[in-house]
C-alpha positions in Angstrom: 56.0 104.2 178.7 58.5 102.6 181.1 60.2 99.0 179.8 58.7 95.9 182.2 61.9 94.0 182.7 60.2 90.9 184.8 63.4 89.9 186.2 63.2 93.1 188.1 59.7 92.5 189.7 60.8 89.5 190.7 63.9 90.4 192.4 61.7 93.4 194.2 58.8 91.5 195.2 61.2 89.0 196.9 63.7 90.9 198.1 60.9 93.7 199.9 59.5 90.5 201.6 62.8 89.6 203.1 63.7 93.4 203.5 60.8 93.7 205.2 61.1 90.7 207.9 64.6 91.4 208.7 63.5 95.0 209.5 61.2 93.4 211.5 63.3 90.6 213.4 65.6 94.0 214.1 62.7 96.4 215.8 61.2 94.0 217.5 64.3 92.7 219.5 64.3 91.6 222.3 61.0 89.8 221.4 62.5 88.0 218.3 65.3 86.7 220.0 65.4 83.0 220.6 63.0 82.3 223.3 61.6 85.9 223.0 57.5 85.4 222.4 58.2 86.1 218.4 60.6 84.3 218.0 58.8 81.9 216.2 58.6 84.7 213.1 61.8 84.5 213.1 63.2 81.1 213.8 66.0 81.8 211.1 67.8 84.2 212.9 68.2 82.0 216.1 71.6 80.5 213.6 72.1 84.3 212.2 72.3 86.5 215.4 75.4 83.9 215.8 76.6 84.4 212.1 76.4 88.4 212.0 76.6 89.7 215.8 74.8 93.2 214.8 72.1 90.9 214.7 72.6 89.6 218.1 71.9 89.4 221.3 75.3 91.4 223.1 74.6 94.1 220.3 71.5 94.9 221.4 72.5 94.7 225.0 75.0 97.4 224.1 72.4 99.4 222.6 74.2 99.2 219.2 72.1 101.3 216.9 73.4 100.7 213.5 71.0 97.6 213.0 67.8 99.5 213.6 69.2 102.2 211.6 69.6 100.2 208.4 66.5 98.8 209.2 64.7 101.9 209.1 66.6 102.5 205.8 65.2 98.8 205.1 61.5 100.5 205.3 62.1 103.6 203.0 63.7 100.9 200.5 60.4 98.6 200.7 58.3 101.8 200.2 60.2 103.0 197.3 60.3 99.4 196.0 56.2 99.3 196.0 56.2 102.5 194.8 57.9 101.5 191.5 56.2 98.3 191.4 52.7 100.6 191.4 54.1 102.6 188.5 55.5 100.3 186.2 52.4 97.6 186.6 49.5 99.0 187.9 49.4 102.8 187.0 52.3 103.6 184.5 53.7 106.2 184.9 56.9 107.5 183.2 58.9 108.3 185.8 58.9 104.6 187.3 62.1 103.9 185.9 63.8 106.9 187.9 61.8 105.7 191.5 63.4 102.6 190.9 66.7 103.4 189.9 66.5 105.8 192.9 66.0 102.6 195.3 68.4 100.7 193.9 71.1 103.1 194.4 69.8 103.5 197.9 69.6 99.1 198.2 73.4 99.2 196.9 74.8 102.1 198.9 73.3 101.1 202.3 74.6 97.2 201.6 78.2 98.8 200.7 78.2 100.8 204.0 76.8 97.6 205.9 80.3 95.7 203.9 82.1 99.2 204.7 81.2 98.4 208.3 82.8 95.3 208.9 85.8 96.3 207.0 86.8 99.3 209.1 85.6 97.6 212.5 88.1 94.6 211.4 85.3 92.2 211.0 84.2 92.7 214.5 80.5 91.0 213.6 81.7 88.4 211.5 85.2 88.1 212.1 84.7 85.1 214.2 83.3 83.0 211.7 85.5 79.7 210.0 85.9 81.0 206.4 83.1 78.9 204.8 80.8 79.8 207.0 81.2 83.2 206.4 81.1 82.8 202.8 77.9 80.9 202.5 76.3 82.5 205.6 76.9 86.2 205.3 78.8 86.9 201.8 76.8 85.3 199.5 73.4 86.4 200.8 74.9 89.6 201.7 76.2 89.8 198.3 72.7 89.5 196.6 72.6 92.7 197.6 75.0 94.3 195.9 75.0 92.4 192.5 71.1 92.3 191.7 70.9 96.4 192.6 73.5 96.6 190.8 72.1 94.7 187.5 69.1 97.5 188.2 71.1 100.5 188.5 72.8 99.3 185.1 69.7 98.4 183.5 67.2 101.2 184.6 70.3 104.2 184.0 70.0 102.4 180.6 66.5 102.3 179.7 66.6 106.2 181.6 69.7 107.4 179.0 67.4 105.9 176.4 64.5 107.5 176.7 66.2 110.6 177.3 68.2 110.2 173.9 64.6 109.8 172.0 63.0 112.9 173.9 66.0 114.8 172.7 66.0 114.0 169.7 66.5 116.5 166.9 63.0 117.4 165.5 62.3 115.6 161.8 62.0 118.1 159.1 58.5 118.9 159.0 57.4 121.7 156.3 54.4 124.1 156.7 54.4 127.2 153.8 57.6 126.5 153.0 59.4 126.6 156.2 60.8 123.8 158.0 59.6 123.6 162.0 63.2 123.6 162.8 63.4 127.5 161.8 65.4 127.2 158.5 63.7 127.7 154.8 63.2 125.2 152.4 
């Protein structure tokens, strides 16, 4: 059966809870803007819609899509999440470890397209922000992103190769009449 790592369960029972409000601050815009009739869920963002500007107000007014559209992304990466949490803890099954290496790869490459992003639009989100800022506010959370899928990818292709090596395994000499299982005589 599939390795428990804990540190993984952690990371994707927090990380799905976060995932999953910030999908939410994103579709229900304009209603979780500050003074929207949400905004209360979401009294974070009133400092982070002026951090990251995909997040903010004149985005939306644009109809700028790419926020919704990682945030739909966001929900397929929550269900796949669940999904391996359910098969690793509450009905093992052996192909958890490939369900959750498959969202991780999907967590890391959609967080490398949101860095991509700003890269090749010159920072036009974040740009504005006094280097500190943006450090602590948008590359260090953004950041967890990459490093803790990451750490799964590494760990879960691992556990994946390993279990792969054992299935593979050349068959032990077993004799019956004389003849070894592996179809050569004694």
């Amino acid at each position: 059966m599939a390795s428990k790592h804990t540190w993984i369960t952690v990371w994707i029972i927090v990380s799905s809870i976060l995932v999953a409000w910030d999908a939410g601050y994103c579709f229900m815009r304009p209603r979780s803007f500050h003074g929207g009739d949400l905004h209360w869920i979401w009294k974070p963002y009133s400092l982070y819609q002026n951090i990251d500007l995909v997040y903010g107000v004149e985005a939306h007014r644009r109809g700028d899509g790419f926020t919704n559209a990682q945030s739909l992304l966001n929900v397929f990466e929550v269900i796949a999440n669940l999904t391996y949490l359910f098969k690793t803890h509450i009905s093992p099954d052996p192909v958890a470890p490939v369900i959750g290496l498959s969202a991780a790869i999907a967590t890391f490459s959609k967080t490398v397209l949101y860095w991509a992003q700003e890269y090749y639009c010159n920072y036009c989100a974040v740009g504005h922000n006094e280097p500190w800022t943006l450090f602590i506010m948008w590359m260090v959370p953004n950041g967890a992103w990459l490093v803790f899928p990451g750490m799964i990818i590494w760990t879960l292709y691992k556990d994946i190769a390993s279990s792969l090596r054992l299935t593979g395994a050349p068959a032990r000499s077993v004799h019956t009449n004389g003849t070894k299982l592996n179809g050569k005589s004694h």
